[in-house]
C-alpha positions in Angstrom: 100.0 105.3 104.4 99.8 105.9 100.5 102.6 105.1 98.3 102.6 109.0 97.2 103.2 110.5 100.2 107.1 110.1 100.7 107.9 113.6 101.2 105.2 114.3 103.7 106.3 111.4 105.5 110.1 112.4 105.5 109.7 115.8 106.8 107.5 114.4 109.8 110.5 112.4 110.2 112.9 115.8 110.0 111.2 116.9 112.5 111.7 114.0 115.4 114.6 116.0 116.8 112.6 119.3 117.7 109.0 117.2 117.7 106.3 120.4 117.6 103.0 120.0 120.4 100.9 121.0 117.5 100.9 119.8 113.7 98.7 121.2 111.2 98.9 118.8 108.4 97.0 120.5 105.4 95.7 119.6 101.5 92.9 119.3 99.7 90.5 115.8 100.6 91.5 112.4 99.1 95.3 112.3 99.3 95.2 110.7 102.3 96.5 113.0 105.1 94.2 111.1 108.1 96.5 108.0 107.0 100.0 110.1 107.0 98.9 111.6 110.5 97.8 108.3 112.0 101.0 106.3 110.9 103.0 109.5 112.4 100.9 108.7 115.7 101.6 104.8 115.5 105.3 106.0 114.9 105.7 108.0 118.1 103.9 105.7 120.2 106.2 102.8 118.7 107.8 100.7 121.7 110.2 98.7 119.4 113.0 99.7 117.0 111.1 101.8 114.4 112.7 102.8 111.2 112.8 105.6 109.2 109.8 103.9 107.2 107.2 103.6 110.0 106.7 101.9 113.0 107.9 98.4 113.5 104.1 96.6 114.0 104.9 93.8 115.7 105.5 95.6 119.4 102.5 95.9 122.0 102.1 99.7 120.9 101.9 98.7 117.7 99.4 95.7 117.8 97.1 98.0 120.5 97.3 101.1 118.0 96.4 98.4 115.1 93.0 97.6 116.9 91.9 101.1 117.8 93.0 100.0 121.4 96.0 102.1 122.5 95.4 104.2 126.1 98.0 106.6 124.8 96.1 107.8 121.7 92.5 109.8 120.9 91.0 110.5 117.8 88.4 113.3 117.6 85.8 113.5 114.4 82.6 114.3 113.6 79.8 111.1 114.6 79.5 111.2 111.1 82.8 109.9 110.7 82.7 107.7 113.4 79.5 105.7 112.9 78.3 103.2 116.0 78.9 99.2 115.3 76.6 97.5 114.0 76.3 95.5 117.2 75.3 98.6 119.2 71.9 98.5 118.4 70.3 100.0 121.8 73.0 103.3 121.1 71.8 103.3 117.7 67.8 103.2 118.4 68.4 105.9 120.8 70.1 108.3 118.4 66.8 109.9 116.9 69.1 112.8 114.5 71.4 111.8 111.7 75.1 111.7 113.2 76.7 115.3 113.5 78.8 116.3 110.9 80.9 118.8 113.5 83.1 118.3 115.9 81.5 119.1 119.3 82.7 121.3 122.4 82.0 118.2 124.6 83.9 115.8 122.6 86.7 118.4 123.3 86.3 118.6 126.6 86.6 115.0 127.2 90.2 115.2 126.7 90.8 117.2 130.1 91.5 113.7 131.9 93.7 111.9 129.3 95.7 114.9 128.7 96.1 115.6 132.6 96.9 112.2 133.9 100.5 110.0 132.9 100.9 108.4 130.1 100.1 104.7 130.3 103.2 103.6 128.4 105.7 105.9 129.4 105.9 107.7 126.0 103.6 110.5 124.5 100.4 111.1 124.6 98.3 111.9 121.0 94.9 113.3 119.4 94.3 113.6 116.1 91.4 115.9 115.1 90.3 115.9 111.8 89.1 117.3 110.3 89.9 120.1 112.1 87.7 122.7 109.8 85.0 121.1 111.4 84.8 122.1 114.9 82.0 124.1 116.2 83.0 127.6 117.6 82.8 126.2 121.4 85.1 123.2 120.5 87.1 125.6 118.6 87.8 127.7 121.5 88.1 124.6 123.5 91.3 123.3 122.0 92.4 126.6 121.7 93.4 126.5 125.5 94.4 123.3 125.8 97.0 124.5 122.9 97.8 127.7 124.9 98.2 125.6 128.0 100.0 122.2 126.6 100.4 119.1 128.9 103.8 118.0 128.7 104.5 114.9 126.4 101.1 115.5 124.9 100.9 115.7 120.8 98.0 117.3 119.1 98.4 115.9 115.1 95.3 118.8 113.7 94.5 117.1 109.8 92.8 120.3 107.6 91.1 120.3 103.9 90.5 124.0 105.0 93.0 125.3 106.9 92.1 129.3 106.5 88.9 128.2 108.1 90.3 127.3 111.7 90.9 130.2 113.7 93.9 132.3 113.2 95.1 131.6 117.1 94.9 127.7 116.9 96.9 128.0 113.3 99.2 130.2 114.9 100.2 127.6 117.7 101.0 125.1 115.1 104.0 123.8 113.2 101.7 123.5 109.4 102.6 120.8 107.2 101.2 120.6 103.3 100.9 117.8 102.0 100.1 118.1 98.1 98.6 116.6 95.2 100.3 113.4 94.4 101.6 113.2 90.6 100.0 111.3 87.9 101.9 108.5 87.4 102.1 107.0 91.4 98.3 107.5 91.7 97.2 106.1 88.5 99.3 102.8 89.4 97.7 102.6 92.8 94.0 102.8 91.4 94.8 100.1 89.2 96.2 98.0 91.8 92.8 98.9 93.4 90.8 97.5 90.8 89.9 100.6 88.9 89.4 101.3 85.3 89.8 104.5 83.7 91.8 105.5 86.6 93.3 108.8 84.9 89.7 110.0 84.1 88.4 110.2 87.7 91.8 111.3 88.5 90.6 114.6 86.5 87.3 114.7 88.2 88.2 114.5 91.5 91.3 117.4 90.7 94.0 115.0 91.3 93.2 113.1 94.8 93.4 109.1 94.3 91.3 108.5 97.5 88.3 110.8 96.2 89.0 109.1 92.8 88.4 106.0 94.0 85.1 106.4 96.4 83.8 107.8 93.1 84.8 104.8 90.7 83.7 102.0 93.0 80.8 103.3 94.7 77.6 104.5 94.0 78.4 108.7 93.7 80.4 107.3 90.7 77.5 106.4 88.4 75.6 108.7 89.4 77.7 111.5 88.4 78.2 109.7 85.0 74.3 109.9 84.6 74.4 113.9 85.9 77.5 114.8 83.3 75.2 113.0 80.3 72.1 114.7 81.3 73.6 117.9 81.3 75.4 117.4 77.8 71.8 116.4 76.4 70.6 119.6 77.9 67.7 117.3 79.6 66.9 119.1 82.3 64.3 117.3 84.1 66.3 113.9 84.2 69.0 115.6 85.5 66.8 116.9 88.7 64.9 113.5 88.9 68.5 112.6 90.1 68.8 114.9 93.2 66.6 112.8 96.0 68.1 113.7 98.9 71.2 115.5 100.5 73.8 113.0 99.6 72.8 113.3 95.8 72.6 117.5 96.2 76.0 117.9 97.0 77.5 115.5 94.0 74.5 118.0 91.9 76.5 120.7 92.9 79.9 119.5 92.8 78.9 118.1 89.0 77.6 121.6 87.9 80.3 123.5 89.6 82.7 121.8 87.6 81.0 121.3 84.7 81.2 125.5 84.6 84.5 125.9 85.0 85.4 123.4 82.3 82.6 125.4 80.2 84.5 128.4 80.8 88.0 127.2 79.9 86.5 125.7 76.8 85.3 129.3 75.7 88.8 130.7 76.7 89.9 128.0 73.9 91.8 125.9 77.1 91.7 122.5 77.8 89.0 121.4 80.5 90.4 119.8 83.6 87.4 117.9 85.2 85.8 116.6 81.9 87.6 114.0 81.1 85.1 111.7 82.3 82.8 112.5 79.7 82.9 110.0 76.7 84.5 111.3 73.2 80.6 111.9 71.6 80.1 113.6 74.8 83.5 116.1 75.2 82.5 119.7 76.1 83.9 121.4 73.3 81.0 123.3 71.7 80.5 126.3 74.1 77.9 128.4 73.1 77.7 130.8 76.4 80.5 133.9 77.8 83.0 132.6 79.5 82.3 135.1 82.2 78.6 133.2 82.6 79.8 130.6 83.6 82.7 131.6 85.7 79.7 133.5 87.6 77.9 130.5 87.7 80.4 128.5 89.0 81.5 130.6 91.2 78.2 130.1 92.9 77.9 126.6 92.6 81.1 126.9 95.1 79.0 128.6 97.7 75.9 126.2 97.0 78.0 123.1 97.7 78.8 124.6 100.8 75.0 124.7 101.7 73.9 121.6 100.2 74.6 119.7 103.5 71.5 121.9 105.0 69.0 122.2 102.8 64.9 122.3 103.9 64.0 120.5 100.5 67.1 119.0 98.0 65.1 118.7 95.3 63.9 122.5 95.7 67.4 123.2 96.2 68.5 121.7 93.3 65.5 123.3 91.3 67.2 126.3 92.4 70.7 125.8 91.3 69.4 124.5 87.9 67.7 127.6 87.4 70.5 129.7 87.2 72.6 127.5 84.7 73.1 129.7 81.7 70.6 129.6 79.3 72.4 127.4 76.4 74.1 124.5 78.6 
């Protein structure tokens, strides 16, 4: 669990006396909910003394739930989340299609016996599914009655960037949680302690969220988007979609002109930018020449794009697209 997420972590504890069957913990991605839900998990499963800080680590439950090992627990994610060892090559050749990124009805289903049967350690029994958002409408409906129906001592910990997208009948059977945005100061030490320079600017870009922040400064997304945010200041165009080859690259494309626009727009509205602050001083956005309204339109499309980019037929013809409708005088 992350340094900034105290208070999430002391109202899981607040509620150990009337413990819910269903937890909805909710916020936007990279603040580390998987790791307050899995530590909560560890926590209740716990066979020594644990304290009010987290579970002891040192009993069996601990050291079984530490290897991915404990009989007692079940996480359900998208294969794309889960990717096979490298070891398992014979699983891998046979996988033709890129890992799922949903959760499937089977994968739901498969629960039926661990649910059903005694727990192997005498204690609870827990699934995590996260995130939730991303269950197909079979698996949807799935969980849905094994949260109408709930086993006793059985725990379902549901982790949500989009919680208004689950279905109002599976929300409505769970005790929601937020967990927000952690403050400046707590995040910025922990990216430094990480390694990472310029910590408080990819904390802008990625709105706040230290985890996001830091896939973005140490891996590969992060210079790319460095090289999208100058080719769009230079207004060149064509290097900026000789960047998009394939889907991974379209959906940083679209997340780098949907918040490009809405800085653009708060510029012309004479407000500070929020996402910008990447961009070097020479290259600040600061000299809007387009409506504000433009590119609030615009953006407000990008939002719908980057929902699509996962699926495209052709990225780059995609992307061709979305550049298209960038407003004339970027």
């Amino acid at each position: 669990m992350y340094p900034w997420n105290r208070a999430t972590w002391q109202a899981l504890i607040d509620k150990l006396e009337r413990l819910p069957q269903a937890l909805l913990l909710h916020g936007r991605p990279g603040i580390g909910k998987f790791a307050v839900a899995e530590r909560y998990a560890q926590f209740l499963l716990c066979e020594g003394e644990p304290g009010s800080e987290g579970p002891c680590g040192t009993c069996a439950g601990c050291r079984w739930f530490a290897i991915g090992n404990h009989p007692d627990y079940r996480r359900i994610e998208p294969e794309s989340l889960a990717p096979l060892p490298e070891a398992d090559e014979e699983r891998k050749s046979a996988k033709a299609t890129k890992p799922s990124t949903e959760i499937k009805v089977d994968q739901v289903r498969e629960l039926a016996d661990f649910l059903n049967i005694g727990s192997h350690r005498g204690r609870r029994r827990i699934v995590i599914v996260r995130p939730a958002e991303d269950m197909n409408a079979n698996a949807a409906n799935a969980l849905l009655k094994a949260l109408e129906e709930p086993p006793a001592a059985a725990m379902f910990i549901l982790v949500s960037h989009r919680p208004q997208r689950l279905l109002a009948t599976i929300r409505s059977r769970c005790v929601a949680l937020p967990v927000g945005v952690p403050e400046g100061p707590p995040a910025r030490q922990w990216l430094a302690a990480q390694g990472v320079a310029d910590a408080e600017r990819w904390l802008a870009f990625c709105g706040g969220a230290p985890l996001s922040a830091l896939e973005y400064a140490q891996g590969a997304g992060g210079s790319l988007i460095l090289e999208m945010l100058r080719a769009l200041h230079d207004g060149d165009r064509e290097a900026l979609l000789g960047l998009v080859r394939d889907r991974e690259t379209l959906e940083v494309f679209a997340e780098v002109l949907q918040k490009y626009a809405l800085d653009k727009s708060l510029a012309a509205l004479g407000t500070q930018p929020l996402f910008a602050a990447l961009l070097t001083e020479t290259a600040k956005i600061g000299q809007v020449r387009g409506a504000a309204i433009d590119w609030l339109r615009f953006a407000r499309r990008m939002g719908r794009d980057r929902a699509l980019a996962r699926h495209p037929l052709n990225p780059k013809l995609f992307a061709g697209e979305m550049l298209a409708r960038l407003p004339e005088k970027a």
